[in-house]
Each structure stands twice: as C-alpha cells, then as structure tokens.
Steps between C-alpha positions, in 0.01 A plus 500: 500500500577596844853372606389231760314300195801394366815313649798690580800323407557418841216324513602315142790377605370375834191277264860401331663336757160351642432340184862365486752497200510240303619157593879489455659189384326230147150439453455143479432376148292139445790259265380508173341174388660281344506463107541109481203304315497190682727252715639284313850412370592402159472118478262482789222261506168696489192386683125518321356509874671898493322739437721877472222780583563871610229488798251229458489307820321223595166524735548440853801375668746303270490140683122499406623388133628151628150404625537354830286631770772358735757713393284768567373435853906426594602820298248691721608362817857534445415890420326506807734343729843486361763668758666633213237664367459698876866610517420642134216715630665584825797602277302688226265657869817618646618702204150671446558584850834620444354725187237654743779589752666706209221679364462600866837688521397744192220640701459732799634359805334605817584380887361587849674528788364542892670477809519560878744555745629615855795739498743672758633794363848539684510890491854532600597342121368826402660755702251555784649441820321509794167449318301164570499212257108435412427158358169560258322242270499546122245448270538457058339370214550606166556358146727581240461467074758482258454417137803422208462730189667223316649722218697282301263191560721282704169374733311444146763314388518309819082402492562446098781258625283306786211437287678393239652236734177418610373400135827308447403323778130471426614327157757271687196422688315388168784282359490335870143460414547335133790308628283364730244366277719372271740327691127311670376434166824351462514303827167368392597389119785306648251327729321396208776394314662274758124352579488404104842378489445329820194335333673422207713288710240352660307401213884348373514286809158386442623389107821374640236265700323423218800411303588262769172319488559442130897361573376303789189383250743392270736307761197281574435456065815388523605740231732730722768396695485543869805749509220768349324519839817664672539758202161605542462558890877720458312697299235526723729557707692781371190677404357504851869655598384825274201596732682618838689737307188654392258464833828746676444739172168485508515609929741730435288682265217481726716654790650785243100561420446532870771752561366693220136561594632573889362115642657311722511167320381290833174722475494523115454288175493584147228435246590177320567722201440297132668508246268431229280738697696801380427683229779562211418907372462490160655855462673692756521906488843626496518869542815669271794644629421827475146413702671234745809802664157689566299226715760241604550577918904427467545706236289798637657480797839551369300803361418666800841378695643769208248726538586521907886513396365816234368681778772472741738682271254785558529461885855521507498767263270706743744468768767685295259831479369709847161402660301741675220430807242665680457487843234672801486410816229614796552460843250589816751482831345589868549441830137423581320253246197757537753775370647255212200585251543907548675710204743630756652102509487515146884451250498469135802483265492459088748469252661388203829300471760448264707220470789471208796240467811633511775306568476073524766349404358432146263284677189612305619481175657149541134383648363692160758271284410244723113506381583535181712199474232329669215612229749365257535129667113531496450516165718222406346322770171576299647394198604137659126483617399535198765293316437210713097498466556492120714205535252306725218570293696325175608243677166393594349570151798255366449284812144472433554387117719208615305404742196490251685321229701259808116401593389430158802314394428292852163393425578384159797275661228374790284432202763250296573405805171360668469358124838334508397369857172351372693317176735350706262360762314318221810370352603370813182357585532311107846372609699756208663720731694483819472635848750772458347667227188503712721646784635753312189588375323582828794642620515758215145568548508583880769741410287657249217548724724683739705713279171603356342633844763639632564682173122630522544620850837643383268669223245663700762601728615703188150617449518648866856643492398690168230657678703613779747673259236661310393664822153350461307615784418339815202771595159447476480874330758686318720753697337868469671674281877453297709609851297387778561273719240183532299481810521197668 
C-alpha cells in the first residue's frame, strides 16, 4: 500500500478534533414512569363512568362525546380566535426561532467585507522630510471564515438546550390549548345550568300562580279565609326575588364565554346552550399513570424544562475545558478599482486558535454548580407536575361519583316531591288539609327542581374537568409521534 493511501496520524488526529469529543457534562434521561395502578385513595368514591386504559383514546376531539354541535362550533371559534391562544404560538414561534439561531452558531461562519476610501498619507509621520504628502483612494473587499471545533461539545449542548426549550414550550402551548377547551366547555355547561335553573324558577312562579288561583278559588267557596290571599302573593313574591340573581349569573357567564372565544360581547352571543341537549358519556377513557406523565402537556413540559436544565450542566462544563477555532481571511486592496481584482492586490491569512481558562475567580465552576443545582430544582419541579395531575385526576373521578349519586338522590326527592305536591292539592281542594301544607309543599318542590339542575350542570361540569385532566385531546388527529409537538 503506498504511504499516501492511508492517514498519517497527523491526519487522524486532525478527523479527531473535526469530529469533536464527546459531549461533556449528563445525558438527559426520560423519568421513569410511574408504578402506581390507578388514582384513587383508599375510601374514595369510585365512578362506573371511568374507564382506566393504557392508550385507548377516544375518536376525534374529546368535547365530541357531550353531543352538542354548539359546543363544537364555539370550541372551534374560540381555537381560532382566542388572544391567548396567539401569544401561545407567538411564544412557542419565538423559541423555534431562538433554536434555529443556535444551531446556526455550530456551523461555519462566513462574512464579507468591502470598502472605499480617500486617504492622505502624511509622509513626514514616517520619516521623509521634504517629500510631498500624496492623498490616493483605496479600494477592498474581502471576506473572512472561521468555524468552532467544538471539542468538548459546549455549542451541542447549547442547540440540545434551545430545542429542548422550544418543546417545553411547544407542550405549554398544548395545555394552553386543552385549557382552552375545557374551561369553554365549561363556560357553556354553566350556561346551561343557570338556563335550567332559571326555568325551574320560572315554571315555580308559574305554580306559585296556580296555587293562588286555588286560595283565591277557595276565598270565594267561602272555605278559606281571606288572610290566605296575602300568604300566597309573598310567596309569589319571594320567588320572583330568586330570578335577578340568576339573569346577572346567567350574563356573566355569557360575558366569561365571550372573553374566552376572543368576541367582544357587543358583537357576540352565545348559542342558547341546553341542558337536556347534552349528552351524559356513558364511559369515559382514563389513561393510567404510567400512560398519562407520557401525554399530559404540563407534565411533559416539566420534562423538557429538566431536560434544558440537563444540558446546561454540559455547557458550563465546556467552558471549564480549552476551545479551539479556525479562521481565513482574503483580502483584494488597490488603489484603482480596475487593479482591486489583480493577484498582486491579493492578502490571505489562516490559522488555528487556542483558547483555555486559566484564572476566573472560580467563576466557571460556581456557574457549573449553579446548573447543577438548577437540574436538581427541575426535577422536583417535575415531580410536583406530576404530583399535582395525579391529584386532579382523583379528584374528578371522586367528584364525578358524587355528583352522579347527588343527581340520582335529587330526582328521587323531585319525584316524592311533585307526588307530595299533587296529594296535598287534592286534599286541599276536599277541605282535609290546610294552606300551609300546600305551601310547604310547592315550596319544597321548587327547591328540588333547582338543586337537581344545578347539580346536573355541576355533573357534566365534572364530566368536562375529567377530560381535561386525562389530557384528552383537543386535535382533530393525534400528535405524530410520542415527542412531537402537535401542529396547530
């Protein structure tokens, strides 16, 4: 083999230091998963509607389970137009920007320079008396190249760093997403709710009337005295009082609903969301821990928050070890621009420099320490995240059983209750009862009709706030594969 078909080791250790060392500082390792079967505590109440699954989700976006094409056209304009929504992207833009910018800095950086100007050279500065002082015009353009070997990885680090801020970011830009939906969703079950309790009122007014009728019916028999009439229009009365209260509820939740799909609410109205229109799922897919730290946006943006604070241990561990550079320059100067092109005009310079701490103070190690204590506060950080997502997700599951068993318990009492009303308006009407028990019987029946619908809306509002904790997803399609990012 003749010598030049081999590399000398010259050459070797020149491929070396081109290919860079190794990375200095930890590789970033994922958190295990969690080993924890479920959510909930001893002594919690379960719900049937839960269903624990490793990955089965449901088909489409999650609000599509409730039924309400409403819902859906305000969900959709509220992703469309919320403001909150655009700082998210602008945010999550910026930092994908910010990533670009450092992958930029571990490649070849190259500049051109060109200039022109009109000198007098003062001759006498030089030690020629006597001899004139020609002014002359000069003429240069030129570029120059330098590129960072990088040994110890400290710009890999640094891009490793960036775009793992930039996925922290994308993720905070998902849980801005499902926040979104399910705070609307929300906004548009309490609608519903107040409109059914409101109508529940209304429809107590309207037997408040009725039961009026019957006293001032029986005034006339002569069978009831004429005090009656005045204990009937109080309560009336005090029934009519109720409604205000829940008209400014019922426009403050149409304002809040506003805010949150980006409307002014002069140019905007809600749906007049139902409901009875909604539908109850049967079964709702709740992934397990060990699925829900690798899909919920919080928690996997704690996840890359640590894996940024990882990599800048190895940044400031770079900084502790020398860093070389390359550098060539070429540069045409004449007198004449139609000179400025010839060899004769011609300057080049390469090199190689080496830089090396020395002496600062103990500056770079405490930066080092620094990082590391940083990485540290990250992972517990992580661990919160992940803590407090466990925590909502059983408290809806137990919040979802009481509600269930508050709503079924309700329309048993509303049942008695409507019965109770109907026996004592015939007993009254026979002359074997008196007015108060009638009273009291209408009056416990309005109540029942309210507690019960605002206890369904309460319900549903469960329903959504379980979904939202689940990190049920708000995209039409999944996201592309277990770390990316979903495209809005």
């Amino acid at each position: 083999m003749q010598p030049w078909n081999r590399p000398p080791a010259a050459g070797a250790a020149l491929a070396l230091m081109l290919g860079g060392c190794a990375a200095v500082g930890p590789s970033f390792q994922r958190p295990p998963a969690p080993a924890a079967a479920g959510y909930a505590m001893a002594g919690d109440a379960a719900s049937p509607r839960a269903e624990l699954t490793p990955e089965t989700r449901p088909a489409g976006v999650w609000w599509t389970a409730l039924g309400s094409p409403e819902l859906d056209q305000v969900i959709r304009q509220a992703l469309k137009d919320s403001p909150t929504l655009a700082e998210a992207d602008a945010v999550l833009a910026r930092a994908q920007a910010e990533t670009d910018a450092a992958r930029g800095g571990r490649r070849p950086q190259a500049d051109l320079s060109a200039g022109a100007k009109r000198q007098r050279i003062n001759t006498a500065t030089l030690g020629f008396s006597g001899f004139p002082s020609p002014t002359v015009n000069l003429y240069n353009v030129g570029g120059a190249v330098s590129y960072d070997l990088d040994l110890f990885g400290g710009r890999r680090r640094r891009v490793e760093e960036a775009e793992a801020r930039a996925e922290a970011q994308g993720r905070r830009a998902d849980a801005a997403y499902l926040s979104l939906t399910g705070n609307v969703a929300l906004a548009a079950v309490r609608l519903a709710a107040l409109r059914a309790e409101l109508a529940a009122l209304q429809a107590t007014v309207a037997d408040d009337r009725r039961l009026l009728d019957i006293v001032v019916a029986g005034i006339k028999a002569g069978g009831e005295a004429a005090g009656s009439l005045a204990a009937g229009q109080a309560q009336v009365a005090r029934d009519e009082a109720l409604a205000p209260p829940l008209e400014r509820d019922l426009g403050e939740a149409r304002h809040r609903l506003a805010l949150l799909t980006g409307q002014a609410p002069g140019t905007w109205s809600p749906p007049e969301f139902d409901l009875a229109a909604f539908t109850l799922p049967g079964a709702i897919p709740v992934a397990l821990p060990s699925s829900l730290v690798r899909r919920r946006p919080d928690i996997l943006a704690a996840e890359a928050d640590l894996h940024a604070a990882t990599a800048e241990i190895g940044v400031r561990t770079a900084e502790l070890y020398p860093d070389v550079s390359l550098t060539a320059n070429l540069v045409q100067t004449a007198t004449t621009p139609d000179n400025l092109f010839r060899y004769g005009a011609s300057g080049w310079a390469a090199g190689a420099g080496l830089t090396a701490p020395l002496l600062h103070g103990g500056t770079l190690h405490a930066n080092r320490r620094a990082a590391e204590a940083e990485a540290r506060a990250a992972m517990a950080r992580y661990r919160q995240a992940v803590l407090a997502a466990f925590v909502q997700v059983a408290d809806s599951l137990q919040a979802l059983a009481e509600s269930d068993a508050t709503v079924a318990a309700l329309a048993r009492s509303e049942t008695a209750d409507a019965r109770n009303l109907r026996n004592a308006e015939e007993a009254y009407r026979l002359g074997g009862a008196p007015l108060m028990r009638l009273v009291d019987a209408q009056r416990q029946l309005s109540r029942s009709r309210r507690e019960r619908a605002r206890a369904e809306g309460e319900r549903l509002g469960d329903v959504v706030k379980l979904f939202a904790a689940a990190a049920a997803d708000w995209r039409d399609t999944p996201p592309a594969g277990p770390g990316a990012v979903a495209a809005r």
